[in-house]
PyMOL CGO cylinders between C-alpha atoms (Angstrom):
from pymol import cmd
from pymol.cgo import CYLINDER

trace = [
    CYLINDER, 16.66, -18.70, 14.04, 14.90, -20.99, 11.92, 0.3, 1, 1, 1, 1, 1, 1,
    CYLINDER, 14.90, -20.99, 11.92, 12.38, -20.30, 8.96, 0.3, 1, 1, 1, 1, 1, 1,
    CYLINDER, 12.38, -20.30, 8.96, 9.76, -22.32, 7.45, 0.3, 1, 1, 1, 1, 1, 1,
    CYLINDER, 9.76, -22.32, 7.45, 9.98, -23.29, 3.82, 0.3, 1, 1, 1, 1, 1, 1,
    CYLINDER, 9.98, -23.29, 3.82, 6.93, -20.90, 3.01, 0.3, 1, 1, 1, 1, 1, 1,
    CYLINDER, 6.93, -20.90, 3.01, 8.65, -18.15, 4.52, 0.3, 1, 1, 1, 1, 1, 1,
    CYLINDER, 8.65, -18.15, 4.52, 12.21, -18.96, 2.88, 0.3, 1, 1, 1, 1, 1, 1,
    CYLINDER, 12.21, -18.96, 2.88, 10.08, -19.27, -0.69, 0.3, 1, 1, 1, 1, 1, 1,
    CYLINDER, 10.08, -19.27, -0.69, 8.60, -15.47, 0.07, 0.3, 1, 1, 1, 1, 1, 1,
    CYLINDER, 8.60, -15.47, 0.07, 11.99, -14.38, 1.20, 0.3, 1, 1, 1, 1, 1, 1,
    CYLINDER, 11.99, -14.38, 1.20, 13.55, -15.76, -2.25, 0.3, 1, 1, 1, 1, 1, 1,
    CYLINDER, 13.55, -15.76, -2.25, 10.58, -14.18, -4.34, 0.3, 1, 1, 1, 1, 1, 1,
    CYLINDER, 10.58, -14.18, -4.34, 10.83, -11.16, -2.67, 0.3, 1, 1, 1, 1, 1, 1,
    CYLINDER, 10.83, -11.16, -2.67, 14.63, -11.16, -3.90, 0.3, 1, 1, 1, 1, 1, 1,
    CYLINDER, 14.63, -11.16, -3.90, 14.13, -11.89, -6.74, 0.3, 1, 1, 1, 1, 1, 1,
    CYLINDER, 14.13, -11.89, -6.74, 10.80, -10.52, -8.16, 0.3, 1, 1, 1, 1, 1, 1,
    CYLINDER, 10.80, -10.52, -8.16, 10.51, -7.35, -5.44, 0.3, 1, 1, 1, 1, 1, 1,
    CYLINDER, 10.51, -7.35, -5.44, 7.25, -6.95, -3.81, 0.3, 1, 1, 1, 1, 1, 1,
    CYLINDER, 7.25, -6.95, -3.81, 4.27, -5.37, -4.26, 0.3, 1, 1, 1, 1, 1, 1,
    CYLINDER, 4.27, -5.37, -4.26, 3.68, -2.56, -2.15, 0.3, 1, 1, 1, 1, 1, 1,
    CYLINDER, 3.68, -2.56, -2.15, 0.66, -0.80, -0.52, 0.3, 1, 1, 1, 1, 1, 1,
    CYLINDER, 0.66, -0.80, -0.52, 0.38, 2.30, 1.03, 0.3, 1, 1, 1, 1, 1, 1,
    CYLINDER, 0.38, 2.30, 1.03, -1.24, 2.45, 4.95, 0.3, 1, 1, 1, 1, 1, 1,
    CYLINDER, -1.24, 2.45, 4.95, -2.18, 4.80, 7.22, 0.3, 1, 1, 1, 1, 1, 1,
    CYLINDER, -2.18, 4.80, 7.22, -2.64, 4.42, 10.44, 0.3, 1, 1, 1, 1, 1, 1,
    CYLINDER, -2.64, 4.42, 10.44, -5.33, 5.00, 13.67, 0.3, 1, 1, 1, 1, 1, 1,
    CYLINDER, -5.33, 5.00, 13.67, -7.92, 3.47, 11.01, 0.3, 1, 1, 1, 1, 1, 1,
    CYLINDER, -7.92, 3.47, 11.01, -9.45, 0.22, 11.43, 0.3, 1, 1, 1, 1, 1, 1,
    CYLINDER, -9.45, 0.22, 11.43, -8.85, -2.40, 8.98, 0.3, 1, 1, 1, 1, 1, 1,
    CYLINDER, -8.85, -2.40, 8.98, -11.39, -1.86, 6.33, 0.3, 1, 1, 1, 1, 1, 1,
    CYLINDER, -11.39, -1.86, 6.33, -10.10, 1.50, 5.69, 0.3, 1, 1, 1, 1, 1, 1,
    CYLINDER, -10.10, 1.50, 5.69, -6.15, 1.30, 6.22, 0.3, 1, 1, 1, 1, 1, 1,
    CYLINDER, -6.15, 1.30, 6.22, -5.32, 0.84, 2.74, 0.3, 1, 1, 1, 1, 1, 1,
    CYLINDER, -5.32, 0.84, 2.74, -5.41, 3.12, -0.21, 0.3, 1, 1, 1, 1, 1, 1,
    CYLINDER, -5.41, 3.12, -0.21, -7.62, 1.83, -3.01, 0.3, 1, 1, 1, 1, 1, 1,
    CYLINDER, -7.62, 1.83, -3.01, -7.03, 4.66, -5.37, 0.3, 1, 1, 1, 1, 1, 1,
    CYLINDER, -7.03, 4.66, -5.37, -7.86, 8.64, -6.17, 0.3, 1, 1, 1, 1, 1, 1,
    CYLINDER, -7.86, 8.64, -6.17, -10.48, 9.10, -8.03, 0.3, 1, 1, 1, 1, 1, 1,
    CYLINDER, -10.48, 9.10, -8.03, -11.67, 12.62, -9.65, 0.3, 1, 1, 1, 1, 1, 1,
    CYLINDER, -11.67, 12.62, -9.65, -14.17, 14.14, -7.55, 0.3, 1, 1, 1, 1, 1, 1,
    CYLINDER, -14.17, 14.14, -7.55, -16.78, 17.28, -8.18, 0.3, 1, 1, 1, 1, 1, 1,
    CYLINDER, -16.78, 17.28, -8.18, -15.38, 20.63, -9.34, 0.3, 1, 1, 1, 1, 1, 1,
    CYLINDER, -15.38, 20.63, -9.34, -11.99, 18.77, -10.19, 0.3, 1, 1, 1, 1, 1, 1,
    CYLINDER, -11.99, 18.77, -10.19, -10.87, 17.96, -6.78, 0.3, 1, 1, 1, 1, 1, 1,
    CYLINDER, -10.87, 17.96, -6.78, -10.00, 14.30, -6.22, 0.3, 1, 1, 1, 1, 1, 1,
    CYLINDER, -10.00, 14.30, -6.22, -11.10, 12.07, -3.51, 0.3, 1, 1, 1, 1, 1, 1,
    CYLINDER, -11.10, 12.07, -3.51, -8.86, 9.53, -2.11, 0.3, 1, 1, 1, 1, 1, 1,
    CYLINDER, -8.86, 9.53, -2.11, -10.86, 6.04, -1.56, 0.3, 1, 1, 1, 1, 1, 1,
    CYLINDER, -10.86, 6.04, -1.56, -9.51, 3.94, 1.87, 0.3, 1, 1, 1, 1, 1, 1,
    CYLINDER, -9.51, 3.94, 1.87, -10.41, 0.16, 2.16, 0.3, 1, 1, 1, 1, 1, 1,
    CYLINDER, -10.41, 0.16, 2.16, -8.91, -3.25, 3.26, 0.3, 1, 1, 1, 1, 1, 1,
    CYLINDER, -8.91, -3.25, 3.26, -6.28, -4.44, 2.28, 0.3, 1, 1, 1, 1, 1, 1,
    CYLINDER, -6.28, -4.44, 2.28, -7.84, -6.89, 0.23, 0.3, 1, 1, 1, 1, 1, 1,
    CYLINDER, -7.84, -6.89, 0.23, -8.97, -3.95, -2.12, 0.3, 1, 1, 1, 1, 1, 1,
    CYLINDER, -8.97, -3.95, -2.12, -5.46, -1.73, -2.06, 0.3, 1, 1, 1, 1, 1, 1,
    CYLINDER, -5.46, -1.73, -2.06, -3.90, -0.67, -5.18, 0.3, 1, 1, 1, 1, 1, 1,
    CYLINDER, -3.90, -0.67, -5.18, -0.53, -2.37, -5.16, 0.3, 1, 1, 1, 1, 1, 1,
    CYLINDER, -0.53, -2.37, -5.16, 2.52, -0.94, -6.36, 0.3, 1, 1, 1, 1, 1, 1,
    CYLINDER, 2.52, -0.94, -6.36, 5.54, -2.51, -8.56, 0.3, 1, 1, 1, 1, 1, 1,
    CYLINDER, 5.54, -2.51, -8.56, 7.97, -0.22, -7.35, 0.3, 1, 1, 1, 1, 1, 1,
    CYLINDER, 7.97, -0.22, -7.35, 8.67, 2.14, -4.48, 0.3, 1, 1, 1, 1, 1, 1,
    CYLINDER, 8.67, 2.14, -4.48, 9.11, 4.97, -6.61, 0.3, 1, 1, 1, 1, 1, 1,
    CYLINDER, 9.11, 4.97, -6.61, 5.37, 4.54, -7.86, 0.3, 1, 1, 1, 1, 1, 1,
    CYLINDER, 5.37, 4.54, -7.86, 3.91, 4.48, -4.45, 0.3, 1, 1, 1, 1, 1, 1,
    CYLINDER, 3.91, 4.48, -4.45, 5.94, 7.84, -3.63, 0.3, 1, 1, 1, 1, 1, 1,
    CYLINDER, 5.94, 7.84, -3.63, 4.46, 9.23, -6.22, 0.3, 1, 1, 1, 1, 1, 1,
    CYLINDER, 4.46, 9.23, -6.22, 0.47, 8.37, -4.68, 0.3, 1, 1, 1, 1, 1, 1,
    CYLINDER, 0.47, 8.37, -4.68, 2.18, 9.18, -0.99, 0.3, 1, 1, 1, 1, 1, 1,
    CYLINDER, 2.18, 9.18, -0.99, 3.05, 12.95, -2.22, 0.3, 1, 1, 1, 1, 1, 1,
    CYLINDER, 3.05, 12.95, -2.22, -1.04, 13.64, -3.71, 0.3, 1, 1, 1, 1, 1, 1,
    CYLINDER, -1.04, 13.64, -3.71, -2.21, 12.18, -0.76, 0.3, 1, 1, 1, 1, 1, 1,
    CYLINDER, -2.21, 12.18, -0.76, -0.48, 14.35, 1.49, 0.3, 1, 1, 1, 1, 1, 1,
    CYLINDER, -0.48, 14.35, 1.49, -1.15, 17.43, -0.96, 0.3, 1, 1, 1, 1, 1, 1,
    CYLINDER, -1.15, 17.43, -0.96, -5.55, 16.56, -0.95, 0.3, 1, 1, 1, 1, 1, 1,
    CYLINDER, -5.55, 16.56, -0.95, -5.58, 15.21, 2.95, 0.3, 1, 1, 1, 1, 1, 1,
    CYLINDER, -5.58, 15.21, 2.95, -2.39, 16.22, 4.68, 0.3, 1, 1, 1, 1, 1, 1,
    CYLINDER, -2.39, 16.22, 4.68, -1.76, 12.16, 6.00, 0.3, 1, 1, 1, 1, 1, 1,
    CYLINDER, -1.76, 12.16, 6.00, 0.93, 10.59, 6.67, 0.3, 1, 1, 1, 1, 1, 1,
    CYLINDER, 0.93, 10.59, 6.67, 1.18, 7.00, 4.71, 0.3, 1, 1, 1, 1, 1, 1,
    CYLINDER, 1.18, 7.00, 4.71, 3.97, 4.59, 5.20, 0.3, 1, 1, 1, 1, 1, 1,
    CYLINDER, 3.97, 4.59, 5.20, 5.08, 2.24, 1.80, 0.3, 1, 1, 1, 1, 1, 1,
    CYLINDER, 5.08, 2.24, 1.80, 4.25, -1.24, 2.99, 0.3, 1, 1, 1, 1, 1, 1,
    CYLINDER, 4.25, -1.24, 2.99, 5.74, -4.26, 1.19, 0.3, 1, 1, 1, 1, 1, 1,
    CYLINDER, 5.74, -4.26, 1.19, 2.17, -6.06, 0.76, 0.3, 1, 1, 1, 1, 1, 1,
    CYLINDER, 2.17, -6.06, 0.76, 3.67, -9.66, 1.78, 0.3, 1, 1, 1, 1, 1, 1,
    CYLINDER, 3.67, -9.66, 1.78, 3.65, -8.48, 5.46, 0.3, 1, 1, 1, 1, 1, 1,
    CYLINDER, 3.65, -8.48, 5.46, -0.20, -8.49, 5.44, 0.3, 1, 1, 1, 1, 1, 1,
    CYLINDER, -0.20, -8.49, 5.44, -0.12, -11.90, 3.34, 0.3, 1, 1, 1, 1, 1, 1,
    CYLINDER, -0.12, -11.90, 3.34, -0.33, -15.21, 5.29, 0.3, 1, 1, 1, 1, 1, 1,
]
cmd.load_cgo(trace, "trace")
């Protein structure tokens, strides 16, 4: 199999750094995939914001993005998946 160098330098900096990751759900188009953040909604209930993936909130660790997967399953009962964001990169 061979690689490009672009790929080989995001497979070293992946190594070495770690990505960034985003959280996605799926059966959405595009522009609303992506989790952009929770914000604090009336009465105290929070609202979870969906957008490209241009706009997601990226994560430095996989522990972090657990941590947004749980409260979104707790306000809107989804399933997200923990997405290195260098997949969606070009």
């Amino acid at each position: 199999m061979k690689i490009t160098k672009s790929q080989l330098r995001r497979i070293i900096k992946e190594a070495v750094q770690g990505p960034p990751y985003v959280l996605e759900r799926s059966g959405m188009g595009w522009n609303e995939s992506f989790l952009v953040g929770v914000k604090g909604g009336l009465r105290g209930q929070d609202v979870v914001e969906w957008g490209s993936f241009e706009r997601a909130q990226r994560f430095d660790s996989e522990p972090a993005a657990e941590g947004y997967q749980r409260i979104i399953d707790d306000l809107e009962g989804l399933y997200t998946r923990i997405q290195p964001a260098s997949i969606f990169e070009e």
